[in-house]
C-alpha positions in Angstrom: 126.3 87.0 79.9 126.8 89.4 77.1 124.9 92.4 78.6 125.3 94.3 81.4 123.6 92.6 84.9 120.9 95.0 86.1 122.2 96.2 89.5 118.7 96.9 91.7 118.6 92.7 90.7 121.3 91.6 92.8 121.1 94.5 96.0 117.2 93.3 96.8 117.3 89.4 95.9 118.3 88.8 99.5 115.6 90.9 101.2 113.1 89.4 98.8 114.3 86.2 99.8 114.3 86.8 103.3 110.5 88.2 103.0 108.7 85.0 101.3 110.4 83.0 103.8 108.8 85.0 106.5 105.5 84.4 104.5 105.8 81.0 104.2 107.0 80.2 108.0 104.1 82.4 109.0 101.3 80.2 107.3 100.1 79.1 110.2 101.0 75.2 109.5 99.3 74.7 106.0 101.7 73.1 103.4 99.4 72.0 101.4 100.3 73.9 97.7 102.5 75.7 98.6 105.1 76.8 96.5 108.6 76.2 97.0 110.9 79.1 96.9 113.9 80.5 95.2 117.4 81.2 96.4 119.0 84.6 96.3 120.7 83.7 93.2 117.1 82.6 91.3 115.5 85.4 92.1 118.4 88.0 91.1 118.5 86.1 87.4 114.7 86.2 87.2 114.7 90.2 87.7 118.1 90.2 85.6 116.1 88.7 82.9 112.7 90.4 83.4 114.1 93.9 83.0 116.1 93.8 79.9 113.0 91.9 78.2 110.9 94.8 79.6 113.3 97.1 77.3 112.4 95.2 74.1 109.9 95.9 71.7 108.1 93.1 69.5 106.8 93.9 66.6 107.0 97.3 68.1 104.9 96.6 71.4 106.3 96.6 75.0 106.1 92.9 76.4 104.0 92.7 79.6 104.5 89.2 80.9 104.5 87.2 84.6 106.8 85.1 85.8 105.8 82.3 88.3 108.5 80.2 90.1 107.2 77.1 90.1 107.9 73.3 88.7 104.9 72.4 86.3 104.4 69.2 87.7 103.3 71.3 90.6 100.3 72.5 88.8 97.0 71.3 87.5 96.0 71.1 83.8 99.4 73.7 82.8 100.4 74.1 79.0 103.7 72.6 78.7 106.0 73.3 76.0 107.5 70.2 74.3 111.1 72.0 74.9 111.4 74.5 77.6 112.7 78.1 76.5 115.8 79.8 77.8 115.5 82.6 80.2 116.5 85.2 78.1 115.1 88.7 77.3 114.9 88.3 74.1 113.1 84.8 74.3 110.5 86.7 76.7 109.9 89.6 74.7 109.3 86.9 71.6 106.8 85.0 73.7 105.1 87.9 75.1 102.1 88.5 72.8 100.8 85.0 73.6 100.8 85.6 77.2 100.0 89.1 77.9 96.4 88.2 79.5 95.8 88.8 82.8 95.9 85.3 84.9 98.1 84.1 82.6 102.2 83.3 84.1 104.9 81.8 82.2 106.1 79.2 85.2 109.9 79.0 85.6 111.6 76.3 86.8 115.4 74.7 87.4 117.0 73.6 84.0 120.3 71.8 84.8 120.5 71.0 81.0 121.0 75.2 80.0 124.4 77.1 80.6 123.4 80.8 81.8 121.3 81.2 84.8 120.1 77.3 84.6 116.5 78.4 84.8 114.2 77.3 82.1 110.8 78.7 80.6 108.5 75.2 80.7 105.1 76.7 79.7 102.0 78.5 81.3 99.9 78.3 83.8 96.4 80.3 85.4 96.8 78.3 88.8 99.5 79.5 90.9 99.8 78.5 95.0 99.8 80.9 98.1 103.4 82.8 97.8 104.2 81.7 94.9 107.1 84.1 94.1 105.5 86.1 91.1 107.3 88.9 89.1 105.3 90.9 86.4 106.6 93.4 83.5 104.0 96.1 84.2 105.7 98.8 81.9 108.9 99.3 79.9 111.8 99.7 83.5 108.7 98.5 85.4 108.6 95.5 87.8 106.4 94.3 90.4 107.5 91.6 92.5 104.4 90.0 94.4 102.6 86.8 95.6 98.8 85.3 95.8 97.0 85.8 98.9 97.0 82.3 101.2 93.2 83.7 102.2 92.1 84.7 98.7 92.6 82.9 95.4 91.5 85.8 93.4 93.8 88.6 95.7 98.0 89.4 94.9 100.0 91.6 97.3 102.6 93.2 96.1 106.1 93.1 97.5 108.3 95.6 96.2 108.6 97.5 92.8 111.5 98.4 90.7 111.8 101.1 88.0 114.8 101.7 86.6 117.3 102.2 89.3 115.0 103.0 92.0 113.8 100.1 94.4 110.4 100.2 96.3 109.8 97.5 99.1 106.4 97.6 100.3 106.5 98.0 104.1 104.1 95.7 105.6 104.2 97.4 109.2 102.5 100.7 107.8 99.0 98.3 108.2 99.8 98.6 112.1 100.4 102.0 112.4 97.2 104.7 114.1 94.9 105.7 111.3 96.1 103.4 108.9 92.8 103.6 106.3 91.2 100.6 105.6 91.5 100.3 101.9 95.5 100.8 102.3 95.7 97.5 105.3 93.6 95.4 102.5 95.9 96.5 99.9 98.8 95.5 102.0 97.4 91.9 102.6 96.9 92.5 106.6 92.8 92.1 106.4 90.9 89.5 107.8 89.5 86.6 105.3 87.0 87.5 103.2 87.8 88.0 99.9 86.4 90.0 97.2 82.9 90.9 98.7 84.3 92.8 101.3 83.3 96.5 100.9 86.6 97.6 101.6 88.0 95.4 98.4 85.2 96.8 96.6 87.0 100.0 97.1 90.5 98.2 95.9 88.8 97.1 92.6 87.3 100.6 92.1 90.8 101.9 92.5 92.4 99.8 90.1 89.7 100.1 87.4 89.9 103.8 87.7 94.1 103.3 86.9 93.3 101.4 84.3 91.9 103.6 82.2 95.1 105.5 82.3 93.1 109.2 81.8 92.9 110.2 85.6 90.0 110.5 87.4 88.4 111.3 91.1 86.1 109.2 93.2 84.3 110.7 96.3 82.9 108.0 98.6 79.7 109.9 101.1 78.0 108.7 103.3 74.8 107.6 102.6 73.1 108.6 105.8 73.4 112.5 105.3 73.6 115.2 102.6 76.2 117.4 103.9 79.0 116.5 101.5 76.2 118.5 98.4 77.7 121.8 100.5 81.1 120.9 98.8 79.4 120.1 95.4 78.9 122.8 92.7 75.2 122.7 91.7 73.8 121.1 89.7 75.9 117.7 88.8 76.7 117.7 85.7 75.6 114.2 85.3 73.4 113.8 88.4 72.1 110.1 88.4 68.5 109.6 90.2 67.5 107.2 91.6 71.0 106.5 92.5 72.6 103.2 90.6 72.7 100.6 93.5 73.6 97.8 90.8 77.3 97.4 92.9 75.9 98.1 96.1 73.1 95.0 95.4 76.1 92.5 94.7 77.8 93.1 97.6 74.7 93.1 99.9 75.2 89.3 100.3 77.6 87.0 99.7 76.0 84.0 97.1 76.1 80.4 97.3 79.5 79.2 96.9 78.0 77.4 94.1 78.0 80.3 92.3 80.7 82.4 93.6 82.7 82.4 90.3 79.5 83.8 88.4 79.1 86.3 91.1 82.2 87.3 90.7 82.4 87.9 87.1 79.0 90.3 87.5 80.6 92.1 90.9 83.9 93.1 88.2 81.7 94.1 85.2 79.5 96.3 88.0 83.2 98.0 89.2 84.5 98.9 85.6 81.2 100.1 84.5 81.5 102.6 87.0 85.0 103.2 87.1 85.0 104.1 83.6 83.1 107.0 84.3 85.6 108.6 86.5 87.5 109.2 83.1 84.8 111.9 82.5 86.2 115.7 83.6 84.8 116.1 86.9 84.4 113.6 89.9 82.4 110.6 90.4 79.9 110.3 93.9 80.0 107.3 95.0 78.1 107.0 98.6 79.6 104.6 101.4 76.7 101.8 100.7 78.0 101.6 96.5 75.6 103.8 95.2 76.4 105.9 92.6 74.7 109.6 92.6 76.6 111.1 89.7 79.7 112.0 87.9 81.2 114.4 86.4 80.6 116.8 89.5 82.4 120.1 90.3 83.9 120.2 93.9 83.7 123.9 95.7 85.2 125.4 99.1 82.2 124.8 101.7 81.2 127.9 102.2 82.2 129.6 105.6 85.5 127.0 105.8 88.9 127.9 105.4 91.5 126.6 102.1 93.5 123.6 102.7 96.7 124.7 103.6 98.3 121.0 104.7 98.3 117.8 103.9 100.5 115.0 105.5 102.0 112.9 102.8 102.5 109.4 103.1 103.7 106.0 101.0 103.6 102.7 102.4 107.0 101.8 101.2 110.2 101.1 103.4 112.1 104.1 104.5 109.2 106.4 103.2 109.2 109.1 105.7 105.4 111.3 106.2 105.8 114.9 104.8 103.4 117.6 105.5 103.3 119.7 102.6 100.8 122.1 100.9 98.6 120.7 99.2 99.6 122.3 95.4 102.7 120.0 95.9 100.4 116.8 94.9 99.5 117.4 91.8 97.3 118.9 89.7 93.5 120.5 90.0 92.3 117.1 90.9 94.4 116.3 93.9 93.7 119.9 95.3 90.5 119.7 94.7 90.1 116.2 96.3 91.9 118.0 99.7 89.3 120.6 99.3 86.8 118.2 100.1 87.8 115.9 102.5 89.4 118.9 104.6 85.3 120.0 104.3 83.5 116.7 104.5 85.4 114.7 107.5 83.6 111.3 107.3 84.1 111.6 103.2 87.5 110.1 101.7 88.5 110.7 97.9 90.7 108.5 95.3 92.4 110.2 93.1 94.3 108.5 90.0 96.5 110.4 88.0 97.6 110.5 84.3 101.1 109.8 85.2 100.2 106.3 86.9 100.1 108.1 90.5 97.2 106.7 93.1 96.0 108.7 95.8 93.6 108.2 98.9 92.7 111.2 100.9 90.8 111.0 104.3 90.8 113.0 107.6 92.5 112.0 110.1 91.4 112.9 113.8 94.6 112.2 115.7 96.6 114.6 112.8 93.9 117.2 112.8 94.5 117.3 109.4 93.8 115.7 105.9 95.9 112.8 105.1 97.3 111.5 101.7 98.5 107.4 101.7 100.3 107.5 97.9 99.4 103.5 96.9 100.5 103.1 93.1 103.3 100.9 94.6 100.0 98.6 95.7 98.2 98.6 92.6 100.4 98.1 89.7 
């Protein structure tokens, strides 16, 4: 090699090794399409490679790409190239444009015929098998290692996340632990089957829409059966919505045929991003605990006769990520204090809060801490 190997690379391929083995040993028999996974020394040349094509610019555009480890003949209907590319950085950040699409992966395979890391670049693929070892340019520094849900087609959990020199691994016993919220044990792949139309994924979807839009926003989630949470609103909404939209909470009222899952689906993600674009408007969207929007762009106010927030327990699912109670200013901006504010008022409320920066945020209350609580997930999301 002529460059300089990228050190995080070679320090976690063990663990990550040692972690899809555990996934695969742990599928409870099934065999069937599953993917066969990489050595230590596979998976420290696919970061290697990954990261310095993250740092390249094509035609002056970052390359976002997704690496699948897989042999194409494992695959149905893949685009094959007539000769397999090199695992380079430069050859990724060259191929990039075509492939930037979400769903899409450039599968990588064994390649006896190239010198280097004897790993080849044999085409693309939108079908990939339960923990399939996946790794995904998110951002220029940015990797996300992760792997396709063995209960849901449509679901990745992340593994662990690299940028620059620091190294996240997602801790998978956080799921287990007293209070863990709901939305944070789907996120972390430990739900029951289900899929998509559960509620709580409904909540994941929201959560990555509102990241998407990459201008910060704030989502309050009431519930439906009282009004109390209006005490913690500054009146009137600003954009008030009556009667409330119910458009998301109607498509996940039932699940459909499976005949016409794929269809419901496409309508169930149009419903999320239409409303998680409008947490990019200045204020915060109310959302109550049935999907039912009741407006945006809403002031949040100290209930009156309760005291300031002064501490929030800090958490992030991530191995070796100790809790910190801290005040809340330390968060963030107006938004996360704001979003504090509220569930410190409203108990049975919980608030999302995205940031400019790329920070997620889920605040709820939690009983046993007597406190509010704040799970940072951006590890989960990207």
């Amino acid at each position: 090699m002529d460059r300089e190997v990228y050190a995080p690379a070679r320090s976690i391929a063990a663990k990550l090794v040692a972690y899809f083995q555990h996934r695969a040993a742990a599928s409870f028999g099934r065999t069937e399409d599953v993917a066969e996974l990489p050595d230590a020394p596979t998976v420290e040349a696919l970061i290697d490679a990954a990261f310095w094509a993250s740092l390249r610019r094509e035609e002056g555009y970052p390359p976002r790409i997704s690496l699948a480890f897989l042999a194409p003949e494992a695959r149905r209907r893949p685009l094959i190239f007539e000769r397999p590319l090199p695992l380079r950085p430069a050859v990724l950040a060259r191929v990039a444009p075509a492939v930037e699409r979400q769903g899409i992966h450039l599968g990588v395979w064994r390649d006896d015929n190239l010198d280097d890391s004897g790993l080849s670049v044999w085409g693309t693929t939108r079908i990939i098998p339960p923990h399939c070892f996946v790794l995904e340019v998110s951002a220029p520094g940015l990797l996300v290692i992760k792997h396709q849900s063995a209960e849901d087609t449509g679901k990745f959990i992340n593994v662990a996340v690299l940028e620059g020199d620091q190294i996240k691994m997602v801790d998978e016993r956080a799921s287990s632990l007293p209070g863990c919220p709901a939305l944070l044990t789907s996120l972390l792949g430990s739900d029951s089957p289900g899929g998509w139309g559960q509620s709580v994924n409904v909540l994941v979807q929201l959560a990555v829409s509102m990241r998407a839009h990459g201008r910060g926003g704030l989502l309050l989630v009431v519930p439906a059966s009282e009004g109390s949470w209006r005490e913690s609103i500054v009146q009137p909404i600003a954009y008030a919505v009556s009667p409330p939209f119910a458009e998301l909470a109607r498509l996940t009222g039932a699940a459909p045929p499976e005949t016409d899952r794929r269809i419901w689906q496409d309508m169930l993600g149009r419903a999320v991003d239409e409303l998680g674009g409008l947490t990019a408007v200045d204020g915060a969207m109310v959302l109550t605990d049935r999907y039912e929007l009741l407006g945006f762009g809403a002031k949040i106010g100290r209930r009156k006769g309760w005291p300031p927030v002064e501490r929030v327990r800090l958490t992030e699912p991530v191995e070796g990520g100790a809790a910190l109670v801290i005040h809340p200013d330390q968060l963030g901006g107006t938004r996360h204090l704001a979003a504090a504010q509220f569930v410190h008022d409203q108990h049975d409320a919980i608030a999302l809060v995205a940031s400019q920066d790329g920070h997620f945020t889920v605040f709820e209350w939690s009983g046993c801490e007597d406190m509010v609580c704040a799970h940072r997930i951006e590890a989960l999301l990207l």
